[in-house]
N, C-alpha and C positions, 0 to 999 in steps of 0.2 A: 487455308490448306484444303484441299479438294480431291476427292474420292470419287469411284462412280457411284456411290450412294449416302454419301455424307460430306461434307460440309465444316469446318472447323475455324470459329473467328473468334476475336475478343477485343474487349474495350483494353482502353491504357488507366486505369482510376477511371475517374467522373470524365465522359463526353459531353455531358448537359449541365447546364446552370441554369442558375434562376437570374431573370434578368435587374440589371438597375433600374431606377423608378424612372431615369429616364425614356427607356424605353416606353415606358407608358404615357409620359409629356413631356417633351424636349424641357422645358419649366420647370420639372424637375430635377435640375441638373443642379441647378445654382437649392444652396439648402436658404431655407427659411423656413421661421415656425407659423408664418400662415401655410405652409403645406400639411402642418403634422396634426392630428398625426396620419401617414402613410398608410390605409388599411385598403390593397384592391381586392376589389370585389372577384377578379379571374386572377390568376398568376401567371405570369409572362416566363418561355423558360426560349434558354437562344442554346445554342452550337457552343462549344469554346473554340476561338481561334486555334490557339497550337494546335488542336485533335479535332478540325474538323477533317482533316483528309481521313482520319483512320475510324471516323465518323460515316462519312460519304461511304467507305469501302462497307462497313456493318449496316446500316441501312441499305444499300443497294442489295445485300447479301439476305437481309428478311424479309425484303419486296418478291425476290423473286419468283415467278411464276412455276419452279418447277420444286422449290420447297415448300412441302407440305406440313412440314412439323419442326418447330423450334424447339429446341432443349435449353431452359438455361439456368447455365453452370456458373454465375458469378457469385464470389460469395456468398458462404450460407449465414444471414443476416441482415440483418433491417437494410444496412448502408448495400450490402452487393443487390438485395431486390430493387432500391432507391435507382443501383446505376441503371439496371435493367429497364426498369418501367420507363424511367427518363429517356431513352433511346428508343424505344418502339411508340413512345406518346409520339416523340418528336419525329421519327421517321414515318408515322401513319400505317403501324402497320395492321391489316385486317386481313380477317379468315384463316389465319394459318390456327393450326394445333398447338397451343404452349404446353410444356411440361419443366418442371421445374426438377431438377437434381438439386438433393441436399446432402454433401459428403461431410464429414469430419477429418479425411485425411486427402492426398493427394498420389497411396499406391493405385496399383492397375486395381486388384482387386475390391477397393471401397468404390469408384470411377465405377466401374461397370454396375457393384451394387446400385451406385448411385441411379444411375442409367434406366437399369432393367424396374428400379423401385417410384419413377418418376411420379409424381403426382403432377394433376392439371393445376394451372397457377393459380388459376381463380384463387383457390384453398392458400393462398396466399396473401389473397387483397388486404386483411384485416392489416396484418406486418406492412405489406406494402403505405398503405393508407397511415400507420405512424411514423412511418416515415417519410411521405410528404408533410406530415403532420409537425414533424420536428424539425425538416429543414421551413416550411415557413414560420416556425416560433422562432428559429436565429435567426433568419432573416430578419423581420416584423419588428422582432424587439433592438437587433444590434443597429438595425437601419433609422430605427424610431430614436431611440434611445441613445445614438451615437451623436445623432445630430441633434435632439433638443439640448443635451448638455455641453457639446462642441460651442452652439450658437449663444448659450447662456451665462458659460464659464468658462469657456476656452481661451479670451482674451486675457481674463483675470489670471489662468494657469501660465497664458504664454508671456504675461509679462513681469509676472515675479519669477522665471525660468531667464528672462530676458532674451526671448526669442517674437520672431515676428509674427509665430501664429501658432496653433498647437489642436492637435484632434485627439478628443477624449472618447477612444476606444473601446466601447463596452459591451456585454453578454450578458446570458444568461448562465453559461456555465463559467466563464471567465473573469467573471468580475466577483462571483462567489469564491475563486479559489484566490485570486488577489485579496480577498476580504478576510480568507485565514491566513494568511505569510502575514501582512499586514497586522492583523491583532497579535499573532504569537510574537512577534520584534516588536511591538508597544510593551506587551509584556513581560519583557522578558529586559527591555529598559524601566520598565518601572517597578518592575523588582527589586525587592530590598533585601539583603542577605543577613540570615539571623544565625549566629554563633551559638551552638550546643557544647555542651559537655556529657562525655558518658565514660563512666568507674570501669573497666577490665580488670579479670582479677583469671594470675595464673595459677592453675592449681596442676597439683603435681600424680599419679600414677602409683600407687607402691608396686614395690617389685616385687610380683612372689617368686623370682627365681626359676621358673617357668622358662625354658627354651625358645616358646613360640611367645613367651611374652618381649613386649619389647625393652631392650636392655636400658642401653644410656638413658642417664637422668634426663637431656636435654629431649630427648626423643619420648619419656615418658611426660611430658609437660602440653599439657596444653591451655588456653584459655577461654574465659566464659565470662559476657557481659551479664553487668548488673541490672536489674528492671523493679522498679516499683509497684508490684503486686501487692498486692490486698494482705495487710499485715506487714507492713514497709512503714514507718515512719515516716517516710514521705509518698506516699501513696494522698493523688488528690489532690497535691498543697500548690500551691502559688510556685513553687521553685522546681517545678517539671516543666522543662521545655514539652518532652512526650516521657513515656514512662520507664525510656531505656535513657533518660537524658536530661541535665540541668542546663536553667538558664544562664546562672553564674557557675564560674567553676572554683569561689570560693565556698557554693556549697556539696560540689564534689570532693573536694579539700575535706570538707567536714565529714562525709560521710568515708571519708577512707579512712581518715583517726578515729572515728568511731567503732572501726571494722579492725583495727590495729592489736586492739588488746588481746594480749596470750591467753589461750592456747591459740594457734597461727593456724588453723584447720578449720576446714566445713565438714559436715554433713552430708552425705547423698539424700537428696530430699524425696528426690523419684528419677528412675529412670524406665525409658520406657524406647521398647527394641522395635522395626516396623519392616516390613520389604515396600518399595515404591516400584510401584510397576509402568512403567514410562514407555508409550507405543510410538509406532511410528508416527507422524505428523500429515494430514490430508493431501493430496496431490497437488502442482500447482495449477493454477488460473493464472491469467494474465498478469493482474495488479499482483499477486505474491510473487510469480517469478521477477518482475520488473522491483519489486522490491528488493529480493535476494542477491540483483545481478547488481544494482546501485549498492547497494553494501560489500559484496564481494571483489565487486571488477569497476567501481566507483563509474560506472557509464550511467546515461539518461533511461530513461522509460524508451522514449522515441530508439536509441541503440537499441534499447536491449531488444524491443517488438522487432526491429531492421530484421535483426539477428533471427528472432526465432523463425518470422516470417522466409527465411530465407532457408531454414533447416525444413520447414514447412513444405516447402516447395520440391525441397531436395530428396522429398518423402520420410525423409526421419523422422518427422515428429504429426503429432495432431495439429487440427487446426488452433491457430494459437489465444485469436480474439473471442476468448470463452470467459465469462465469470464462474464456471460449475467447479470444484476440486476434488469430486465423485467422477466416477465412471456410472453408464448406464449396466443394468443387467444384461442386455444382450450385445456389449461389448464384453463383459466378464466372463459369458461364456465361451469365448472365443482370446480371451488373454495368453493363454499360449504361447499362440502364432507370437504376439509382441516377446513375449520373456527366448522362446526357442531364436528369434532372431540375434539377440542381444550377445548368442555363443559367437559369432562373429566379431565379438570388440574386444581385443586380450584386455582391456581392464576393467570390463566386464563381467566375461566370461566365468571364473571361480564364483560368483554372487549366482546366472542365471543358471548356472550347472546346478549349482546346491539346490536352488528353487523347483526346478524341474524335475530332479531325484526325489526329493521331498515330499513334492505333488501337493507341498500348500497350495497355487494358485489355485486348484479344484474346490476350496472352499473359500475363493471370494465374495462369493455373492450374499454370506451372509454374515460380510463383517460390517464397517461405518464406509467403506472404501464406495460401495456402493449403494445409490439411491438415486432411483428413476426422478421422483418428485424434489430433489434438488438440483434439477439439469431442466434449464431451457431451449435455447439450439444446440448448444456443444458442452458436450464432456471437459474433461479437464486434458488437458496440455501432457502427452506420456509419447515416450517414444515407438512406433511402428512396430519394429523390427526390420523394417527393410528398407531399401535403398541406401544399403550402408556399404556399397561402393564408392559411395560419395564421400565416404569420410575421409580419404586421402585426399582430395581437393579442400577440405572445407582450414579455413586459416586459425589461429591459436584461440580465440575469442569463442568463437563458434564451434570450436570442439569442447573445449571448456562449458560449453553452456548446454552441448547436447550432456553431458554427462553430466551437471546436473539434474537436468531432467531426468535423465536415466536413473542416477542412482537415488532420486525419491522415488523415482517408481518402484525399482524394484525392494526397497526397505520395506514399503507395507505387506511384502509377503512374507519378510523375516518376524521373529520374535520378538516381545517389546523388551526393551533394555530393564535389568530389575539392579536396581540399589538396595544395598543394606542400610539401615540408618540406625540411627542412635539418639535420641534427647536426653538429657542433662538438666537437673533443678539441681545445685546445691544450694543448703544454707547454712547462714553462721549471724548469730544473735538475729534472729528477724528477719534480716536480709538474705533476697534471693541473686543466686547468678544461673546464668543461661546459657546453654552452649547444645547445638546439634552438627552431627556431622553425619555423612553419608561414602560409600564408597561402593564403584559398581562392580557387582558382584558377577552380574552377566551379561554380557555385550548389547544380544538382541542384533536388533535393525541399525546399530551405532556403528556393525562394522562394515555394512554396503553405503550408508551415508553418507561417511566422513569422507570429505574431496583429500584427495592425495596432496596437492599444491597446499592447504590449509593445513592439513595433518602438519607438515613438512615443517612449520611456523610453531606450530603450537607444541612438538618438539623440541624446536629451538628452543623456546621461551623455558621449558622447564628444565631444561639442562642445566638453565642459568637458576635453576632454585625455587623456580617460582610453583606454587601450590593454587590449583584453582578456585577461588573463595567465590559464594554468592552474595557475601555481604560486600564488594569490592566488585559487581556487577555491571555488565555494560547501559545500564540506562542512568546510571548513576544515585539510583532511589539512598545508598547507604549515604552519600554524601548529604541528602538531601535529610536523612532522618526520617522518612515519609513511607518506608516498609514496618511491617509489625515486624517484633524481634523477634515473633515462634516459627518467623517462615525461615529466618536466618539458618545459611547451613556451610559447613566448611565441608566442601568435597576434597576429598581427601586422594592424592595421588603418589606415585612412584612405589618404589620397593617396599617400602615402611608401613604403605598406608592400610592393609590389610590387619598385620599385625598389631600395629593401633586401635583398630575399629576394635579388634579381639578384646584389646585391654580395656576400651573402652565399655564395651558389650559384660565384660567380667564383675562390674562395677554392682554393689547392691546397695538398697537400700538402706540407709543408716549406716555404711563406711565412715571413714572417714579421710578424707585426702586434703595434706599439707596445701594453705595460701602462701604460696612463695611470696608474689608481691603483688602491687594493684598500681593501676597507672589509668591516668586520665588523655581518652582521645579525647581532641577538639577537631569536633567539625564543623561545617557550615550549611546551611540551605541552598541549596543551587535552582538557578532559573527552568524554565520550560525551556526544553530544547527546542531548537532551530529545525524545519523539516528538511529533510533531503529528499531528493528526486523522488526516491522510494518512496519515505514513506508519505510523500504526497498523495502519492497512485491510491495509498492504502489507506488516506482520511478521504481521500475524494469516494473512491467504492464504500467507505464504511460511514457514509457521512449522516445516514441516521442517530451512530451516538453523538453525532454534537447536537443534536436536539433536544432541547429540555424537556417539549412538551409531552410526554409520555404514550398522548393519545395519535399525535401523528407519529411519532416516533414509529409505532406501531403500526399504520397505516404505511409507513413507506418502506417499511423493511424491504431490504432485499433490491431498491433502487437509492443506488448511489448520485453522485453528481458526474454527468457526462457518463459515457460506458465504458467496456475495454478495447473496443475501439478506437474510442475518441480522445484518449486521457493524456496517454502523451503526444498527444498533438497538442492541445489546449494549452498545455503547459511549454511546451519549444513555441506556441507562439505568445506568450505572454514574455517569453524571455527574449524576442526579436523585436517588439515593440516595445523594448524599454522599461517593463514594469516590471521584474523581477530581475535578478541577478544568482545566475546558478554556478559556482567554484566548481571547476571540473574535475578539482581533483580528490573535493569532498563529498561533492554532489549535492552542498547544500545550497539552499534556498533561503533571501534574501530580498526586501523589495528596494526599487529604487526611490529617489525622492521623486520622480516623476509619478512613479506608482503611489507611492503614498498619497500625493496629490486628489490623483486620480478616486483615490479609496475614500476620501475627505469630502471632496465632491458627493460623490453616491451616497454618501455614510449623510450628509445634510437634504438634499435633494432628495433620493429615490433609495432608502434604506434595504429596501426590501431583495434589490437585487444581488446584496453582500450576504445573505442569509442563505445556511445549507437548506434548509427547509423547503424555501420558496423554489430551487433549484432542483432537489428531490422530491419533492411532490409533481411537480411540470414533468418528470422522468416517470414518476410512477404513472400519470396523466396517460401518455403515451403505452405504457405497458398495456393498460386499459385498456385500449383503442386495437393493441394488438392483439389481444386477447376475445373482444368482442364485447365487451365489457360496456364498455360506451361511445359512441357514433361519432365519426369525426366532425360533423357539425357541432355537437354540444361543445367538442374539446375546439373548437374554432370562435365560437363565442364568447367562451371564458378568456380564450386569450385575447382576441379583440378588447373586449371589456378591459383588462388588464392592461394588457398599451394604450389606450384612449386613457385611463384614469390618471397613471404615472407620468405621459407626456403631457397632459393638462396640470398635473403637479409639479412637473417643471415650470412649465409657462407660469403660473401663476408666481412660484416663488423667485423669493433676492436673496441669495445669500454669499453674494460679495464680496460685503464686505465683511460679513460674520468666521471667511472663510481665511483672512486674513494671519489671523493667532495661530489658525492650525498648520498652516503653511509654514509656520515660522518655528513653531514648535518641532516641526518634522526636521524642516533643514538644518536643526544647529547639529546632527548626528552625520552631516555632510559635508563634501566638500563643497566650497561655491560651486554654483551651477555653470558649466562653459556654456561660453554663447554659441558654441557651435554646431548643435544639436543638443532636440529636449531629450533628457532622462539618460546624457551622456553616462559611461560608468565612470561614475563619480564616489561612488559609494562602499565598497567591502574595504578597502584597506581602511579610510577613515572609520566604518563602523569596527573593525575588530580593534583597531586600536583603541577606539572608547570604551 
């Protein structure tokens, strides 16, 4: 597009690659491990076919003689500088003026900031430079490393698959996130499930005859497990599963006839009344929204980025490949403009009115919402306020997901949510029981939060009776026995539940209140859950806590595995080459026995590249590099050194036949392998039925 004094063009994604080793020796073409390993000394980058014409069109456009100054506007991020530099290397172009635009959003007015606030690129080389820096570490290693284990153990993989031949696929960031799906389903098959027993005991309410007490017996009853605290008879002994729990439930048996004898009452041992005050939750980033949207709207990471990138474009929202969940201070002072837009959305509109009358936004800046020093290039993911003509066009998916967005934004300028609570000690001979409940006394930021479509369910559900308990929790920990029993808390809901807290709250010390009766749950242990889409995104960015070793641990905070760029990409193509299997209507995650294979391989071979560590430190490596930190020669030698070592650890080892058992042990949770493609899906209906 052309002006009489401007000029406007753009790439399609990546115009440039890095070329195959055959470009550098026809020889290269055929693999063999006298080539490896592959370190060249220049890197070769070509054209892509599809996009050389619109390649031709952008280089003939920064050649020309009558432009003097290039602007550029691609992504603001390692990968949009990457496409950038790659196109002027390869187009040759020299003498002109660079300036670089860095936006967060795509309205008129951040564009022109952008423009008017341009820095010269140079000020960019360091980013620039980790990012050549990264794409030749996946190149280097997937190329090195793809083929010294293809050539070694490919034949072995393809002929207990019973296929003709088979390429063992591997990464740096990819073969680490295959390395966790893989361990969580070992263990989660070698799990063994241990039966608990734990005493309930209902106690009863007196009635003072009080109007705002609550009436029916059955309404004044509630229940309180038992826990072996210090003065328990069994406190310490051999027959505590955990301390709210027996191994046998012949000695739960025992302890409720012990507990039997008249008078049929406890004690208020202590109670003790608290407020919880419960704020909004930080904004999103990428890997939380993609987690949110795989839970809520069961779609992938790759959807849900489509998605935002598309609201992105439409000006609705910020730029979306951010890891920050903070705003900047001098976006805070200018949050307004965003909340004044939002009067525009009728379901909206009653949350940003209240806001704006209120005039909280005026003290964001000195809440947690904001912090300069936890923002790298982009703030967190919040809606504009504008281009919200577009919302008539945008389809149900996509409206849904801007109002998510929207309604976490706008919750951090509401109040935090405050519960009243209640804890509960009674005793009777020795023995303690336990019971807390809470009930929300003030909305807070819970009522611009709550998605309408979810309310709508959650509704439904209590129609049908149901009360919302946290021991009966969505991660499953009650089943598991594996929360402490002080965090336990029965939130207390519907008409009644107020009234209750009162009678509960009325309760004093050394009362006395009727044991109706006592009964024994039986529970069990449950395995480690399976990851889904989501919460992959959110082990992959947080992939520091799987590190044990505490001193790197700490050394790499803050770099994950792969970015938010990259994450669901990694993962859509681990599931296209047959090493995972993702349920689309669960969105869980699953490997193949191809994959398993695959992981067995590495895991004998070249261990190192299934470890978060080794993947987040090479991440943080790079941060370095963009920061200035340390030189892209030093960060090019370490990884030299590092491919030369591993692919000489290939070559040297045999592990064959040693790989035999483990093959064998994976596939009995399969079905036979078809001949007609490796790492067919073969696999989820056989594993759930096991």
């Amino acid at each position: 597009m052309e002006s009489e004094h401007a000029i406007v063009t753009w790439c399609v994604g990546h115009l440039v690659t890095m070329s195959y080793p055959e470009a550098y020796d026809p020889e290269l073409k055929r693999w063999s491990m006298n080539t490896l390993p592959f370190l060249p000394k220049e890197f070769k980058y070509q054209v892509i076919d599809e996009v050389k014409k619109q390649f031709d069109i952008v280089s003939g456009l920064l050649k020309r003689r009558d432009v003097d100054v290039i602007y550029v506007c691609t992504d603001s991020g390692r990968e949009g500088e990457y496409i950038y530099r790659l196109v002027e290397q390869m187009a040759g172009v020299q003498g002109k003026t660079r300036r670089r635009v860095w936006i967060d959003s795509q309205t008129e007015e951040e564009i022109l900031r952008g423009v008017r606030e341009a820095k010269d690129l140079s000020e960019y080389d360091n980013l620039a430079a980790s990012a050549y820096l990264r794409a030749k570490e996946d190149y280097l290693m997937g190329i090195n490393f793809s083929r010294a284990l293809t050539l070694k153990y490919g034949p072995s993989v393809a002929s207990y698959l019973g296929e003709r031949r088979a390429v063992l696929s591997v990464g740096r960031v990819m073969t680490c996130v295959l390395g966790m799906v893989v361990r969580r389903e070992r263990e989660i098959r070698q799990f063994v499930k241990t039966p608990f027993y734990r005493v309930i005991g209902s106690f009863q309410i007196p009635d003072t005859g009080s109007e705002e007490t609550v009436s029916s017996a059955s309404e004044r009853m509630f229940q309180a497990e038992w826990r072996a605290v210090e003065g328990s008879r069994y406190a310490q002994t051999p027959a505590l599963y955990k301390e709210n729990g027996f191994k046998e439930e012949k000695t739960a048996k025992e302890l409720i006839s012990f507990l039997s004898a008249e008078p049929m009452e406890a004690s208020v041992f202590a109670a003790e009344k608290k407020k919880e005050t419960k704020y909004a939750p930080l904004l999103y980033n990428l890997a939380e929204l993609q987690n949110e949207c795989s839970r809520l709207f069961k779609i992938s990471p790759d959807e849900t980025l489509k998605v935002v990138q598309e609201l992105y474009e439409k000006k609705l929202v910020t730029y979306p490949r951010t890891d920050a969940r903070v705003l900047s201070s001098a976006v805070a002072k200018e949050i307004g403009k965003n909340i004044r837009g939002l009067l525009q959305v009728p379901a909206l509109e009653p949350y940003a009115g209240h806001i704006l009358e209120a005039g909280t936004y005026q003290k964001l800046s000195s809440t947690r919402y904001v912090n300069d020093k936890q923002i790298t290039d982009h703030y967190a993911i919040i809606p504009t306020g504008q281009g919200l003509s577009a919302l008539r066009t945008l389809g149900e998916l996509q409206a849904k997901i801007f109002e998510v967005v929207s309604r976490r934004f706008l919750s951090i300028f509401y109040p935090p949510a405050v519960y009243q609570k209640i804890s509960l000690n009674m005793e009777k001979q020795g023995e303690h029981f336990f019971a807390s409940f809470k009930v929300l006394s003030e909305e807070g930021y819970l009522a611009v939060a709550a998605l309408p479509w979810q309310k709508k369910r959650e509704d439904k559900a209590e129609s049908a009776g149901r009360n919302k308990k946290s021991q009966e929790n969505p991660d499953g920990e009650e089943s598991q026995g594996g929360r402490d029993s002080d965090e336990k808390e029965t939130e207390l809901s519907g008409s009644g539940a107020k009234a209750l807290l009162k009678a509960l709250t009325a309760l004093k010390k050394g009362q006395k209140l009727p044991l109706c009766k006592m009964e024994i749950k039986e529970g069990e242990t449950s395995p480690p859950k399976r990851y889904t889409s989501g919460s992959m995104i959110l082990a992959m960015e947080n992939a520091g806590q799987l590190i044990e070793d505490e001193d790197l641990r700490a050394q790499i905070k803050g770099s994950g595995i792969g970015t938010s760029a990259t994450r669901a990409e990694i993962l859509k193509k681990l599931v296209n080459i047959k090493y995972l299997s993702l349920a689309k209507k669960t969105q869980v995650i699953t490997p193949t026995l191809f994959g398993e294979m695959v992981f067995d391989v590495c895991s004998l071979s070249m261990k190192q590249l299934l470890n978060p560590e080794l993947t987040a430190s090479w991440e943080k490596g790079l941060t370095y590099v963009a920061e200035g930190s340390i030189t892209s020669d030093e960060y090019m030698e370490k990884l030299e050194h590092f491919v030369t070592l591993r692919v000489n650890g290939v070559k040297q080892g045999n592990f064959q036949y040693a790989l035999r058992p483990y093959f064998d042990a994976a596939a009995g949770y399969y079905k036979k392998p078809s001949a007609s493609g490796t790492g067919k899906k073969n696999s989820a209906e056989s594993r759930n039925r096991k």
